[in-house]
PyMOL CGO cylinders between C-alpha atoms (Angstrom):
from pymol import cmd
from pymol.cgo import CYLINDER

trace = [
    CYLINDER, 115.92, 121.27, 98.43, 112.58, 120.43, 99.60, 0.3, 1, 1, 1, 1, 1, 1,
    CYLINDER, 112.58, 120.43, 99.60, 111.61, 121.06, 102.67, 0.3, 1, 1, 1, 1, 1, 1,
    CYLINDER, 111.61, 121.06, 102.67, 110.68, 117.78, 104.96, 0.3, 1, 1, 1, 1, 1, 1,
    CYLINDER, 110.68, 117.78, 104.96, 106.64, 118.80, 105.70, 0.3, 1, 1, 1, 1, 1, 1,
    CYLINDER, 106.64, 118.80, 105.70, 106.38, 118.56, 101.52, 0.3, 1, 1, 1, 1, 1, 1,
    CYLINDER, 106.38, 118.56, 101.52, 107.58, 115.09, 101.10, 0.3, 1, 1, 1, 1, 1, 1,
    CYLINDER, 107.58, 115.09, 101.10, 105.44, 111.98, 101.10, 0.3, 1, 1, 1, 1, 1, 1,
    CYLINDER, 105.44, 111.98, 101.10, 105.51, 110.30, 104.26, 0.3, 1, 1, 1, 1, 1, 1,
    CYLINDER, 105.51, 110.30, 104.26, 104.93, 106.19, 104.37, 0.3, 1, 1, 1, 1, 1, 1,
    CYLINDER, 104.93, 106.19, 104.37, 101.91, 104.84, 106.14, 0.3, 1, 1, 1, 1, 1, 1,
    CYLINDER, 101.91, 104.84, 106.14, 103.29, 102.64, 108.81, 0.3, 1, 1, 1, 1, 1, 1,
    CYLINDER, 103.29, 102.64, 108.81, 102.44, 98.72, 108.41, 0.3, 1, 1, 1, 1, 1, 1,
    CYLINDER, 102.44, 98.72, 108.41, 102.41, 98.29, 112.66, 0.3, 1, 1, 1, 1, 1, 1,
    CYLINDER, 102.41, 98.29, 112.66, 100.28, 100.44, 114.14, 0.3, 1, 1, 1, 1, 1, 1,
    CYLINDER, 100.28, 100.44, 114.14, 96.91, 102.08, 112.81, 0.3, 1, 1, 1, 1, 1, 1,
    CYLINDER, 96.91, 102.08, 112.81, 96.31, 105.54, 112.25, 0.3, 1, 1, 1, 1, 1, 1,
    CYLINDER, 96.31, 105.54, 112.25, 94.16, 107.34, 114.42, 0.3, 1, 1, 1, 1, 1, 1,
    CYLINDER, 94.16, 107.34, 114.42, 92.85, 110.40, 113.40, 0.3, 1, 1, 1, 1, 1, 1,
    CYLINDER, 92.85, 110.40, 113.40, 91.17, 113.21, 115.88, 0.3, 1, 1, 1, 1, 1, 1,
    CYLINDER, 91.17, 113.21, 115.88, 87.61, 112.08, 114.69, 0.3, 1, 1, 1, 1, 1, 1,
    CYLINDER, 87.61, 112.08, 114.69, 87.81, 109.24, 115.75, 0.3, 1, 1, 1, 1, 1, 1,
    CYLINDER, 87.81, 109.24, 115.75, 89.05, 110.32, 118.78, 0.3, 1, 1, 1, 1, 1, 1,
    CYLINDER, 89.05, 110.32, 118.78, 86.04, 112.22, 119.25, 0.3, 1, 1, 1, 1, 1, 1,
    CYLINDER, 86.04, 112.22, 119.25, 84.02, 109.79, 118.74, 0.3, 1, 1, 1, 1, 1, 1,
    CYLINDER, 84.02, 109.79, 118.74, 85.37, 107.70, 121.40, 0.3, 1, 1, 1, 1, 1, 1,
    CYLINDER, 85.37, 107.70, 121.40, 85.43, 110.63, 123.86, 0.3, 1, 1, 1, 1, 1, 1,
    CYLINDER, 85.43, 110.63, 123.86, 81.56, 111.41, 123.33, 0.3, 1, 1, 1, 1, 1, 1,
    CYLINDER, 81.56, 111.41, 123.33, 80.99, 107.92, 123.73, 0.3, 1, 1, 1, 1, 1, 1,
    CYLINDER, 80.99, 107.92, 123.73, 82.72, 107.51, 126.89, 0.3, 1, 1, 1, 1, 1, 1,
    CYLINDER, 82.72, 107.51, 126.89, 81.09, 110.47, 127.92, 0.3, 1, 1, 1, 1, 1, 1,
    CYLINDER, 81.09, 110.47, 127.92, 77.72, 109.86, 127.33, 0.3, 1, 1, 1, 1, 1, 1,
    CYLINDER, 77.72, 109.86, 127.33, 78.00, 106.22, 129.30, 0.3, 1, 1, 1, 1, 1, 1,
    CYLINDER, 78.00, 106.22, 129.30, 79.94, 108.09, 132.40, 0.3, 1, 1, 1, 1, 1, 1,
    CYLINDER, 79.94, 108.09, 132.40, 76.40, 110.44, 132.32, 0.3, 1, 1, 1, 1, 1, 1,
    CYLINDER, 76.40, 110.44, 132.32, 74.35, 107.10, 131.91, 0.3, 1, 1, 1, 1, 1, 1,
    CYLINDER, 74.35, 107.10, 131.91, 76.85, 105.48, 135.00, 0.3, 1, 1, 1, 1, 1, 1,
    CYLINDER, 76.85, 105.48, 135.00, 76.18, 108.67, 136.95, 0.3, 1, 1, 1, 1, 1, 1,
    CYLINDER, 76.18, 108.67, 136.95, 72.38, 108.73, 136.39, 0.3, 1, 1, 1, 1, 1, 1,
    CYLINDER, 72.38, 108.73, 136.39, 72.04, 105.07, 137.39, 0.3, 1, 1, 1, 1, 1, 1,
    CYLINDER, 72.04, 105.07, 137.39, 73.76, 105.22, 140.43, 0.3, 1, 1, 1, 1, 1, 1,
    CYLINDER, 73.76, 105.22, 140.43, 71.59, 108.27, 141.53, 0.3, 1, 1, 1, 1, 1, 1,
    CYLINDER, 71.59, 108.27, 141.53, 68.40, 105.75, 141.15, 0.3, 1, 1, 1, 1, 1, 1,
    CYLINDER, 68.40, 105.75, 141.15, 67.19, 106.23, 137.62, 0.3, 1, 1, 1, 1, 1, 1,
    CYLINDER, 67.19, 106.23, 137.62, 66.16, 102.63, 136.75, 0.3, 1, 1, 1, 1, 1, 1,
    CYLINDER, 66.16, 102.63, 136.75, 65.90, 103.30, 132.82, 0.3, 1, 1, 1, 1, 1, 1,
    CYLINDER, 65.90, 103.30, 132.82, 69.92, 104.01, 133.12, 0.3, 1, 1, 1, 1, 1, 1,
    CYLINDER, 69.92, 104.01, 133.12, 70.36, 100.59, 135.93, 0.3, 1, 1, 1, 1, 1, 1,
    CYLINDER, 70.36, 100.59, 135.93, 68.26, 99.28, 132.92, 0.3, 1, 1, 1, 1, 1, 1,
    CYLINDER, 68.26, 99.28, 132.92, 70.65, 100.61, 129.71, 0.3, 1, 1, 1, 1, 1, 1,
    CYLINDER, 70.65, 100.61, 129.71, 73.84, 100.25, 131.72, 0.3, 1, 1, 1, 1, 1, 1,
    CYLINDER, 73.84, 100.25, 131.72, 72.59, 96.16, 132.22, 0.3, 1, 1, 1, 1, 1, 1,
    CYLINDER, 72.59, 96.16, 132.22, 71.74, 95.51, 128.57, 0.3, 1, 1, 1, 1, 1, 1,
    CYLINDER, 71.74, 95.51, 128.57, 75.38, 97.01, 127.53, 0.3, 1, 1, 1, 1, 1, 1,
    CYLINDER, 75.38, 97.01, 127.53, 77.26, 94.98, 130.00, 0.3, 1, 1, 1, 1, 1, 1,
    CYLINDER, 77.26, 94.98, 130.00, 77.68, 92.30, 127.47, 0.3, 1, 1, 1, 1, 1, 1,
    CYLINDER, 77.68, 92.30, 127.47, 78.86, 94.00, 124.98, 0.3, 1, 1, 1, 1, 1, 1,
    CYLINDER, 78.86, 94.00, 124.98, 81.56, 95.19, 127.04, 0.3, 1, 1, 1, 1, 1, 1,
    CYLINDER, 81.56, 95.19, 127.04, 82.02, 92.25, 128.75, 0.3, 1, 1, 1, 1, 1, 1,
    CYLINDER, 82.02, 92.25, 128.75, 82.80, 90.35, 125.55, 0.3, 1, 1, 1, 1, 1, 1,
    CYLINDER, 82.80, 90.35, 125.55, 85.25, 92.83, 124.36, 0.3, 1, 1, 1, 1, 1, 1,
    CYLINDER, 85.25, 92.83, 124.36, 86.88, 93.20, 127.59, 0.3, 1, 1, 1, 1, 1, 1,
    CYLINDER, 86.88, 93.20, 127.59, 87.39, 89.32, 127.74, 0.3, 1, 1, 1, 1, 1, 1,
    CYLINDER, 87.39, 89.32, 127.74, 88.48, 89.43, 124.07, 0.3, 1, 1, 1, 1, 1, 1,
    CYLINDER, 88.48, 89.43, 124.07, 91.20, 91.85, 124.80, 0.3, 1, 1, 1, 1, 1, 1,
    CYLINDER, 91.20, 91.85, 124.80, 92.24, 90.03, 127.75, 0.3, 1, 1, 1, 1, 1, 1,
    CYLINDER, 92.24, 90.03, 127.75, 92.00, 86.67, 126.04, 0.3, 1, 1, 1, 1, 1, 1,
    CYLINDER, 92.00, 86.67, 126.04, 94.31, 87.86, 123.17, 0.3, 1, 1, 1, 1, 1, 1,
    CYLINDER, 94.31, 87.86, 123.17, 97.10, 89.74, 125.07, 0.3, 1, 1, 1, 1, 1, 1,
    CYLINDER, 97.10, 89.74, 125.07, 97.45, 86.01, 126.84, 0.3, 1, 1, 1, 1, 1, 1,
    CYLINDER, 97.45, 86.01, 126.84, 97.66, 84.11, 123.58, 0.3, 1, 1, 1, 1, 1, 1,
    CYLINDER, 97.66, 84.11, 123.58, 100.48, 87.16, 122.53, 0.3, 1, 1, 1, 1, 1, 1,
    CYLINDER, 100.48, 87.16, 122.53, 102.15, 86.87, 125.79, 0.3, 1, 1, 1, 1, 1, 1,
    CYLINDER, 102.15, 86.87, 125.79, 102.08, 83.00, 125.47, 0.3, 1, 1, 1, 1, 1, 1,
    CYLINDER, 102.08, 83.00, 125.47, 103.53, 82.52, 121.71, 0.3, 1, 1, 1, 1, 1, 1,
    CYLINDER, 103.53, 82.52, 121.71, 106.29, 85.02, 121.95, 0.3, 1, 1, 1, 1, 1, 1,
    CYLINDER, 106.29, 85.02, 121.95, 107.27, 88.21, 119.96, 0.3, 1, 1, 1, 1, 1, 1,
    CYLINDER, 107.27, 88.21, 119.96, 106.75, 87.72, 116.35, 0.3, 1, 1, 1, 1, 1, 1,
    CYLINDER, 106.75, 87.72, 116.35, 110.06, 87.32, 114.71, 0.3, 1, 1, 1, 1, 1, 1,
    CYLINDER, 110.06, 87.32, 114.71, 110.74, 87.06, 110.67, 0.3, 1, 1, 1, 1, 1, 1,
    CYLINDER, 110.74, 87.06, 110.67, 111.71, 83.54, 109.38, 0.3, 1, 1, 1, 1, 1, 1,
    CYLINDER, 111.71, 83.54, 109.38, 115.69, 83.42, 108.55, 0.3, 1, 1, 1, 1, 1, 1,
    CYLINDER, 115.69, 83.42, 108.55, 116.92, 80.83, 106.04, 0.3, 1, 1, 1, 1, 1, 1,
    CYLINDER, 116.92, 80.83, 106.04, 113.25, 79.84, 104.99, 0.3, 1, 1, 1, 1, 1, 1,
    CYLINDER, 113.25, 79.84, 104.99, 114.60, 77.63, 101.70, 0.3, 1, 1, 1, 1, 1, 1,
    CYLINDER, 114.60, 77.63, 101.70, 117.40, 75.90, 103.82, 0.3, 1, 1, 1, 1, 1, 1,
    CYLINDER, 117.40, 75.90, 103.82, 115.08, 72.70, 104.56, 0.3, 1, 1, 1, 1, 1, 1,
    CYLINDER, 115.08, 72.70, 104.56, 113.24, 72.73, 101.16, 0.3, 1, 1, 1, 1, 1, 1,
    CYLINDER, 113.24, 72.73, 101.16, 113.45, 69.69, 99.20, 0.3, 1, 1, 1, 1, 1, 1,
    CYLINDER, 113.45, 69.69, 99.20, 113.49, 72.27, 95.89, 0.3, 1, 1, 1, 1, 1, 1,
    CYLINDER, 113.49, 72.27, 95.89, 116.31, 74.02, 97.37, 0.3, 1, 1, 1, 1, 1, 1,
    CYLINDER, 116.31, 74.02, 97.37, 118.70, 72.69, 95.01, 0.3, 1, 1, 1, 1, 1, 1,
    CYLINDER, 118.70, 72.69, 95.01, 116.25, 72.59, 91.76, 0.3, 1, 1, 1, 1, 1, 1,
    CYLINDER, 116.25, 72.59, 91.76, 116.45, 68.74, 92.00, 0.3, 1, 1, 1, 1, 1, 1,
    CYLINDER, 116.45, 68.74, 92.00, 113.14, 66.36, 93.26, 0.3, 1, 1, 1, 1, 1, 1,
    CYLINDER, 113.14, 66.36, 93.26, 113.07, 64.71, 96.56, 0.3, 1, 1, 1, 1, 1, 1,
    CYLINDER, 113.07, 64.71, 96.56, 113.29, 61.31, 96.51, 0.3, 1, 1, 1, 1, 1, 1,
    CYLINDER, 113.29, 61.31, 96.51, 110.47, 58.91, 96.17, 0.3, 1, 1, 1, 1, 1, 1,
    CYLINDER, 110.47, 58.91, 96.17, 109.43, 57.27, 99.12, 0.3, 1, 1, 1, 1, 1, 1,
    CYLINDER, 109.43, 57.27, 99.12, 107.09, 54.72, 97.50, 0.3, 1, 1, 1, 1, 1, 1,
    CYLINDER, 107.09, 54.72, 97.50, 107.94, 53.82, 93.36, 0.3, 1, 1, 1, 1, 1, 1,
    CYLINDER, 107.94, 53.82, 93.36, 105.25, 54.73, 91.08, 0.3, 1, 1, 1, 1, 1, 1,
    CYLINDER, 105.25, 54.73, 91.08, 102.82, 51.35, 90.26, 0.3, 1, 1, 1, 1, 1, 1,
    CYLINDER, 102.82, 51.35, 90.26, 102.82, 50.67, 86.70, 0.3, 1, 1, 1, 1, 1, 1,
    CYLINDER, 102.82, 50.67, 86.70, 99.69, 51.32, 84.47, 0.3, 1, 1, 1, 1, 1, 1,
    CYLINDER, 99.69, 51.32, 84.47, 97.26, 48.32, 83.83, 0.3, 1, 1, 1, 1, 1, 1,
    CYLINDER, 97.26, 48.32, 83.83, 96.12, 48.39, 80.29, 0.3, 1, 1, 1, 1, 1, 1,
]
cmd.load_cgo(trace, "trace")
């Protein structure tokens, strides 16, 4: 019998994976703007000056986030479609019915 740390797990289709570089990455990053924060509100004007010209950036990702956890909250929890083919006109392998006749060909 196999043990369970041998057998292929599945990648799951919700979240993402995060792995520790990227985690990392994120933590110098943070790190290095808390050290820019801290510099700028000792007086250094070139980190007033880089702190300014990222506030943006962040700003526009900040909104984003915000903007799309509204539109999630708004349209409700994502729920699978159940009896999909019950109003299809091709449920029943037959054609709708015509709403205006076809015209006949002028030759």
């Amino acid at each position: 019998m196999k043990s369970p740390s041998s057998e292929p797990t599945l990648q799951s289709r919700m979240l993402p994976r995060i792995s520790f570089r990227l985690l990392f990455v994120i933590t110098a990053a943070v790190a290095v703007i808390a050290a820019t924060a801290r510099s700028a509100g000792n007086g250094q004007s070139i980190a007033t000056a880089m702190l300014l010209g990222l506030a943006p950036f962040f700003a526009f990702f900040f909104l984003s986030f915000i903007l799309y956890a509204i539109g999630s909250c708004i349209s409700g929890p994502l729920t699978p479609v159940k009896n999909f083919d019950k109003g299809s006109p091709f449920a029943e392998d037959k054609l709708p019915p015509q709403i205006l006749p076809p015209r006949e060909r002028k030759t």
